[in-house]
C-alpha positions as CSV (number, residue, x, y, z in Angstrom):
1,X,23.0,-6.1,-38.3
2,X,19.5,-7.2,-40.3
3,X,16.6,-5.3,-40.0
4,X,13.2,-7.2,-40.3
5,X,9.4,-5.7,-40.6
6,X,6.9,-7.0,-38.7
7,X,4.1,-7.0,-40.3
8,X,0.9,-6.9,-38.4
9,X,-2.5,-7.5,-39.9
10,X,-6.6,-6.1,-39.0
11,X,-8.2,-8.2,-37.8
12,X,-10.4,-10.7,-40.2
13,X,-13.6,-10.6,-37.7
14,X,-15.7,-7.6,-37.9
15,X,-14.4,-6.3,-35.1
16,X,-16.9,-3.7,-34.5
17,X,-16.3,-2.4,-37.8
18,X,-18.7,-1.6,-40.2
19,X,-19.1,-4.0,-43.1
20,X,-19.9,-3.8,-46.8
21,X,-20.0,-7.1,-48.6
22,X,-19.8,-7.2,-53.0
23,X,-19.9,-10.3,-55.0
24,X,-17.8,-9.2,-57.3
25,X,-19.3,-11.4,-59.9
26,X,-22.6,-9.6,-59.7
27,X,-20.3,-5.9,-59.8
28,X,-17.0,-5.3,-59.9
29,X,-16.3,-1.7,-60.8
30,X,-16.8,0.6,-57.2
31,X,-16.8,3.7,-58.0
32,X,-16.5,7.1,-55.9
33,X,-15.7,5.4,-52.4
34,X,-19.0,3.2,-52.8
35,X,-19.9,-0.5,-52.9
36,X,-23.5,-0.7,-53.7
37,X,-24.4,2.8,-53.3
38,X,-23.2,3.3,-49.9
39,X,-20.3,5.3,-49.2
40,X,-17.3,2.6,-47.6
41,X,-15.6,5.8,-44.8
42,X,-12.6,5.7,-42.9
43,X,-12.2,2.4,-40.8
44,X,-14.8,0.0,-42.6
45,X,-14.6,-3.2,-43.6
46,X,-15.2,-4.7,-47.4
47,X,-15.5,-8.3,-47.8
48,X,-15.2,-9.3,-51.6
49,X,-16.2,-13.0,-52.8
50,X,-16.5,-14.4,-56.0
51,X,-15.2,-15.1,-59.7
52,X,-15.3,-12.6,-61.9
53,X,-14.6,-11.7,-65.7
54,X,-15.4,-7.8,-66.0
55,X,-12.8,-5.0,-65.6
56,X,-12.5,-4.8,-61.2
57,X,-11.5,-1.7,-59.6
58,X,-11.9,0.8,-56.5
59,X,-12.1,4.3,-57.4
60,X,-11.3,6.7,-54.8
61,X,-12.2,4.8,-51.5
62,X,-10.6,7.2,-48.9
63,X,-9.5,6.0,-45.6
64,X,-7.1,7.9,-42.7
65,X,-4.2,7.2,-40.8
66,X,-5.1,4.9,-38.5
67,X,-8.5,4.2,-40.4
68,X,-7.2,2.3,-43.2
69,X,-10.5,0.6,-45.1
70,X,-9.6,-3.2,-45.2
71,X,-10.8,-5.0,-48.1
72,X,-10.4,-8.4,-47.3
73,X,-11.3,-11.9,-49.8
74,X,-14.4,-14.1,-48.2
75,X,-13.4,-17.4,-49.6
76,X,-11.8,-17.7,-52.6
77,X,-11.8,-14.5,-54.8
78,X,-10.7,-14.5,-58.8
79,X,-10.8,-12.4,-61.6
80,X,-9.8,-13.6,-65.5
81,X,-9.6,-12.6,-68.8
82,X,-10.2,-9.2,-68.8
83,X,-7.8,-6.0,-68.6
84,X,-8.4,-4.4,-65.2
85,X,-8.2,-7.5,-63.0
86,X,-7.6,-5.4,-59.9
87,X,-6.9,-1.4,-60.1
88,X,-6.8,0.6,-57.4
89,X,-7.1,4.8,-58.2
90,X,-6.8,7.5,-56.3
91,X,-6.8,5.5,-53.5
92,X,-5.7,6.6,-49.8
93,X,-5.0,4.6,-46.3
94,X,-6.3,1.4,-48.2
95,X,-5.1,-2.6,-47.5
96,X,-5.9,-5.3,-50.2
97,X,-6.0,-8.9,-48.1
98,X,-6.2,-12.0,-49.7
99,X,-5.5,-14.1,-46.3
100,X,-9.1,-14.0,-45.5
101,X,-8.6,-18.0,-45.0
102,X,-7.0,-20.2,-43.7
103,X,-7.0,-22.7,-46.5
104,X,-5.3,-20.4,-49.3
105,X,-2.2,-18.8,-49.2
106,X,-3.4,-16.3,-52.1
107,X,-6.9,-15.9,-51.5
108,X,-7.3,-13.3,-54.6
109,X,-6.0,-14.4,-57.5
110,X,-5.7,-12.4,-60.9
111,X,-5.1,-13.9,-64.9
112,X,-5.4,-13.1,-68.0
113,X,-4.1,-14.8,-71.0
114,X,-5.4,-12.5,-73.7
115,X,-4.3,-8.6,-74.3
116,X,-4.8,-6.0,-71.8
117,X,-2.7,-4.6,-69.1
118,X,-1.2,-4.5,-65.6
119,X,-2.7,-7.1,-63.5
120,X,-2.5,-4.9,-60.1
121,X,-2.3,-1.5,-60.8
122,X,-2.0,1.5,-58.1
123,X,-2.4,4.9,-60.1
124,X,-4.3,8.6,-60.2
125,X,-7.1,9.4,-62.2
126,X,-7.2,13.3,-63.0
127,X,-10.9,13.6,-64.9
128,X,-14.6,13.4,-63.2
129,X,-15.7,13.1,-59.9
130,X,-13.4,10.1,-59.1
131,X,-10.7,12.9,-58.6
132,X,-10.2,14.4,-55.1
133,X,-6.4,13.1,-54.4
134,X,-4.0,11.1,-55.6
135,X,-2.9,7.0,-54.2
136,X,-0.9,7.1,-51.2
137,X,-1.0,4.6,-48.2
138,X,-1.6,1.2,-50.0
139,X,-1.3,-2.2,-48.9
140,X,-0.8,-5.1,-50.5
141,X,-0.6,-8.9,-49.9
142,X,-2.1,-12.5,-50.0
143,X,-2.3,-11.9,-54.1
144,X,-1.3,-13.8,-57.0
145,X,-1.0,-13.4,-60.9
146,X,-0.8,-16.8,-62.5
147,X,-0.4,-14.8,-65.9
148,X,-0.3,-11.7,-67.8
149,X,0.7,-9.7,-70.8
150,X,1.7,-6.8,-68.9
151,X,3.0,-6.5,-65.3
152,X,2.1,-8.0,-62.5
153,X,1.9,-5.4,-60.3
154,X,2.5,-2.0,-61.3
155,X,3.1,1.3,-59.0
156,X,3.0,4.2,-61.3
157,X,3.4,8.0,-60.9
158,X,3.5,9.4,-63.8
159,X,3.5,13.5,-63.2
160,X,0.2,15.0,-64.6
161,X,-0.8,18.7,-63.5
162,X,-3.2,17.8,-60.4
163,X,-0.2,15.3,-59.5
164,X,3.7,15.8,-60.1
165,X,6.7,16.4,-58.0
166,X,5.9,19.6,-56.8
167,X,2.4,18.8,-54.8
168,X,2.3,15.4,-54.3
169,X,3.9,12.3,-52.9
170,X,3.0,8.5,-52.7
171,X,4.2,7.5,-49.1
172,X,4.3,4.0,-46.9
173,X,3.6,1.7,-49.9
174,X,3.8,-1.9,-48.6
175,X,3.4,-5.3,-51.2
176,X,4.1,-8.3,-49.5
177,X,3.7,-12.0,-50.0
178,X,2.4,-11.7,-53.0
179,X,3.2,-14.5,-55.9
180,X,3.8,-13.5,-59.4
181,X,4.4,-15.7,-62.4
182,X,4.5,-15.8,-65.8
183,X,3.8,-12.7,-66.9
184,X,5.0,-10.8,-70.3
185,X,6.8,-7.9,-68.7
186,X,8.0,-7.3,-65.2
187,X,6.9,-8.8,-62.3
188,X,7.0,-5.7,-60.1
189,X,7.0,-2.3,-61.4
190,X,7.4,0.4,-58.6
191,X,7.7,3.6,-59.4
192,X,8.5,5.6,-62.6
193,X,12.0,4.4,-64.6
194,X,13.4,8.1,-64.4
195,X,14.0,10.9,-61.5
196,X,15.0,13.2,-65.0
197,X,13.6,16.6,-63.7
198,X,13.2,17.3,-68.0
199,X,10.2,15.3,-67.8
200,X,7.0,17.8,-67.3
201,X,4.9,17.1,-65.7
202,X,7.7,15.8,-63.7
203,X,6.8,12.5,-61.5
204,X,6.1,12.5,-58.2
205,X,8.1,11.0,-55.4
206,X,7.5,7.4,-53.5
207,X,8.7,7.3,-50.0
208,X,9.0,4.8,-47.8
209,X,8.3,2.0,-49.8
210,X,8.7,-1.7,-48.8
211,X,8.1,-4.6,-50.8
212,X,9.5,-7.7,-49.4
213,X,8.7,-11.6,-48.9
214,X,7.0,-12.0,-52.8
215,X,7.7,-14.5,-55.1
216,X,8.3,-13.8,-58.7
217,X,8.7,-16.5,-61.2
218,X,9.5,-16.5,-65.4
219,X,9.0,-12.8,-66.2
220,X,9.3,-11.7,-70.0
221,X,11.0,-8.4,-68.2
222,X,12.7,-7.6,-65.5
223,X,11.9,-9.5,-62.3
224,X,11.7,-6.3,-60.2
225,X,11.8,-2.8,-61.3
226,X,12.2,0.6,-59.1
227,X,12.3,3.9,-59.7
228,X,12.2,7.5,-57.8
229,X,11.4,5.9,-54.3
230,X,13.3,8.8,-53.2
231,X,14.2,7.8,-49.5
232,X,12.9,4.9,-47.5
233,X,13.3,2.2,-50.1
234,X,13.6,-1.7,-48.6
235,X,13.3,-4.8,-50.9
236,X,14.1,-7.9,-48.8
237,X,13.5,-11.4,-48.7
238,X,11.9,-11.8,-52.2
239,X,12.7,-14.9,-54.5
240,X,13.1,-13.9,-58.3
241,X,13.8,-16.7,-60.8
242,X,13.9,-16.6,-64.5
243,X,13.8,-13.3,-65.4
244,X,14.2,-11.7,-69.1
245,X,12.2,-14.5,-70.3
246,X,11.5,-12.1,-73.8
247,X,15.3,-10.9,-74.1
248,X,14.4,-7.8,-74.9
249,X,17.3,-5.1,-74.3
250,X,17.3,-3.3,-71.5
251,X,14.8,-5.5,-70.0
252,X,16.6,-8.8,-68.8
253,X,17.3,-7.9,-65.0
254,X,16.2,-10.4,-61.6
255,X,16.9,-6.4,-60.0
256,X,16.4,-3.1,-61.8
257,X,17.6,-0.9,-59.5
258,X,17.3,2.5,-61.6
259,X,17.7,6.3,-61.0
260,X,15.7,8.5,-58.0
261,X,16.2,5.2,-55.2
262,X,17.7,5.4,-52.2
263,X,17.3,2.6,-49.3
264,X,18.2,-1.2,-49.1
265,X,18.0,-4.4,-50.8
266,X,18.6,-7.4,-48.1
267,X,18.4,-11.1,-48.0
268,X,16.9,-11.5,-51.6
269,X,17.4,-14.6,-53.8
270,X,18.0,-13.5,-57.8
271,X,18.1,-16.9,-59.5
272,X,18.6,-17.8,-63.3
273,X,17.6,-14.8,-65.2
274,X,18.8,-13.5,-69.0
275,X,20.5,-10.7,-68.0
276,X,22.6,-9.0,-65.0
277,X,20.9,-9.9,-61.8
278,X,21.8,-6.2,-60.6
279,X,21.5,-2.9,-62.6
280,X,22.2,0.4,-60.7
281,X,21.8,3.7,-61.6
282,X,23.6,6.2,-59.3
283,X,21.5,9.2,-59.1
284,X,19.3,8.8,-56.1
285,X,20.2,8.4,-52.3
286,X,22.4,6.0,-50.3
287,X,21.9,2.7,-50.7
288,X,23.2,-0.4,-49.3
289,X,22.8,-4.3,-50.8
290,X,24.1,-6.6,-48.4
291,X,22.8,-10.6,-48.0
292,X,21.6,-11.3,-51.1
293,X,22.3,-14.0,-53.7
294,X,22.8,-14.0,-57.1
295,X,22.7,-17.1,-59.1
296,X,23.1,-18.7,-62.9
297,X,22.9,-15.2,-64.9
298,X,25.0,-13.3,-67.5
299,X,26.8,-11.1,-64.6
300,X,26.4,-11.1,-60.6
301,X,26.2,-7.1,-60.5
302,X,26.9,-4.4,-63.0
303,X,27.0,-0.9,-61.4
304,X,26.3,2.4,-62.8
305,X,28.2,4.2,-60.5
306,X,29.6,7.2,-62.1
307,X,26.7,9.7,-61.5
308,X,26.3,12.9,-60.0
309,X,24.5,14.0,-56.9
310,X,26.7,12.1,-55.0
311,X,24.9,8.8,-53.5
312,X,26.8,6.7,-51.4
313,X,26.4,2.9,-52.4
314,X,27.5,0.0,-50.6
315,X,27.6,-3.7,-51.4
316,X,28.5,-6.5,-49.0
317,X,27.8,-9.9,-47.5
318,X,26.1,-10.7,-51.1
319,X,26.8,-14.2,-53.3
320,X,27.7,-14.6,-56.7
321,X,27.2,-18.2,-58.2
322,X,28.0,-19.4,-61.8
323,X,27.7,-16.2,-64.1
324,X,28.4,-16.1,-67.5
325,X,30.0,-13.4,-67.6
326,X,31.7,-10.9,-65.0
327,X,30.9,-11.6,-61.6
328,X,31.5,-7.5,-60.8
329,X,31.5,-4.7,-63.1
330,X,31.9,-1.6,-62.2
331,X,31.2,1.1,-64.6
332,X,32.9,4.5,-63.1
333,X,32.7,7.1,-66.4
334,X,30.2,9.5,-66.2
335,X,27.8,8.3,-69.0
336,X,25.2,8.3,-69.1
337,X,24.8,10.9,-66.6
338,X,26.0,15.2,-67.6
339,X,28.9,15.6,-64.8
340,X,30.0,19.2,-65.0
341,X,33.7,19.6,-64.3
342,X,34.6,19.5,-60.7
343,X,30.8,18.1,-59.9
344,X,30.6,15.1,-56.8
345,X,30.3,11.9,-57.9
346,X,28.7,9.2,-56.3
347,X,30.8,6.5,-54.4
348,X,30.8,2.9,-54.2
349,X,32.0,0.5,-51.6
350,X,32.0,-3.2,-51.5
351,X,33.5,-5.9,-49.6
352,X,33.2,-9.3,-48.4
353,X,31.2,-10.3,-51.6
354,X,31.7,-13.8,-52.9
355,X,32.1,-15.3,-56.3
356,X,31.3,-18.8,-56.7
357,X,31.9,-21.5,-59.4
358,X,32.5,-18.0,-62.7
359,X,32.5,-19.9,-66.1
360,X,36.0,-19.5,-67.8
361,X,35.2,-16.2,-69.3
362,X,33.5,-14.8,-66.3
363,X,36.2,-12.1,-65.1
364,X,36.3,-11.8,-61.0
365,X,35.8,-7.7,-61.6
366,X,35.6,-5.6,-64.3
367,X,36.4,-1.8,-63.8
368,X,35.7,0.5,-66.7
């Protein structure tokens, strides 16, 4: 059985809505909810046009459920050379739409070949009178980042007093076809690396988090990254090539599946990166990976799966084609998780997963 989201857009017509419209080479940086003084409320739409070079961002624009704000491009919308090219902060019930027409398939598009950071960058701000909640509620899609020395898009929640694990949570987080390429790190970072309550502030929880149908192509990093989406997890039909461009250790995966997840991964295409195309850490929820294919890398799927907590993981259906090493390694000790004697482990399941064309040294699995 295969799940698919429907995804169903506002309308691009006003639609009785009210309108704001920003040039966003004229100004770029809206701060407090506003664009051009006026406050954007619940239920408006924004209409951005232009090419810009100046740091572009939306602080605090507050919609509600069932209001979302809409901020949708007029034409074709860019912003270069310059280290915010698209933040959004403390941010609630708000969609980013670059398929404002019919003519582009990205209709905002983001690069920067000189130093800064993240390209698209979903975060809280905790000083001033930007500060009334933290991001939850965003939508994504119709974006591209032709190049970057950071990631390309980047959900962070770093725990900070106003916002940590114990107040807050970043729920129904949607990124969808969006195209990323050639950037220095990953190409999607969602969510903190670490559900490692020792970090304080600790970091706040993402639920319900889908990213699915994006593109990713020659990240320095990791292709995709998650971390601490907590339940509701689902990455599906994405298309990740040539990942760990850099080589840097620890930093070579198409799929960096790492501690605090718990959902699916369906019907994605990993395809010629450095390193292992899969990298689990067991300390999250259930998860299964079914329907996905792995092509050209050092190993199919190496598995963390001697944690505690006790998640269930299951891999099926999935493809294996020409790795350099083993196909499926399964690493059962407790390390590096701190398993008390006589603590639950987590399991793993797998079947009906096929390797295709190993190279002679490529074992078929490897159990340690």
């Amino acid at each position: 059985v295969e799940r698919r989201l429907l995804t169903c857009t506002l309308p691009r017509s006003d639609a009785g809505r009210k309108v704001h419209t920003a040039d966003i080479a004229q100004s770029s940086y809206f701060q407090n909810g506003q664009i051009g003084g006026v406050k954007v409320m619940p239920g408006d739409l924004v209409r951005i046009s232009g090419a810009a070079k100046a740091d572009f961002a939306f602080f605090n624009f507050q919609g509600e459920p069932g209001q979302p704000i809409h901020v949708i491009n007029d034409g074709p919308v860019s912003n270069v050379d310059t280290s915010w090219l698209m933040h959004l902060i403390n941010c609630r019930h708000v969609i980013i739409d670059g398929l404002g027409d019919d003519g582009l398939t990205h209709g905002i598009k983001l690069a920067n070949a000189k130093d800064g950071g993240q390209a698209v960058f979903v975060r809280n701000y905790t000083q001033g009178s930007n500060t009334s909640a933290g991001s939850t509620d965003i939508e994504i899609f119709g974006v591209e980042v032709a190049d970057g020395p950071d990631s390309g898009f980047r959900i962070w929640n770093g725990g900070s007093e106003q916002f940590k694990a114990s107040n807050w949570k970043l729920e129904n987080l949607r990124l969808h076809h969006n195209y990323v390429h050639d950037v220095a790190a990953e190409g999607f970072y969602v969510g903190y690396y670490t559900d490692n309550v020792d970090l304080q502030p600790t970091s706040y929880p993402l639920t319900d988090a889908k990213v699915y149908r994006n593109t990713v192509k020659d990240a320095g990093w990791d292709g995709m990254q998650f971390g601490s989406c907590v339940s509701g997890l689902e990455v599906h039909d994405n298309v990740v090539t040539g990942s760990g461009k850099a080589d840097m250790a620890n930093q070579r995966s198409s799929l960096q599946w790492n501690p605090g997840n718990s959902g699916a991964a369906y019907g994605n295409r990993f395809i010629g990166g450095v390193g292992v195309d899969l990298q689990v850490g067991c300390t999250g929820g259930d998860t299964v990976m079914f329907g996905n294919v792995f092509i050209g890398s050092e190993a199919g799927f190496y598995v963390h799966a001697g944690q505690s907590k006790g998640p269930r993981y299951w891999l099926f259906g999935n493809t294996v084609g020409s790795p350099m090493a083993a196909g499926l390694r399964l690493n059962m000790t407790s390390a590096p998780g701190k398993c008390d004697p006589g603590e639950v482990l987590s399991e793993l399941h797998y079947a009906s997963n096929l390797l295709v064309g190993a190279s002679d040294k490529a074992d078929r699995k490897s159990v340690v």
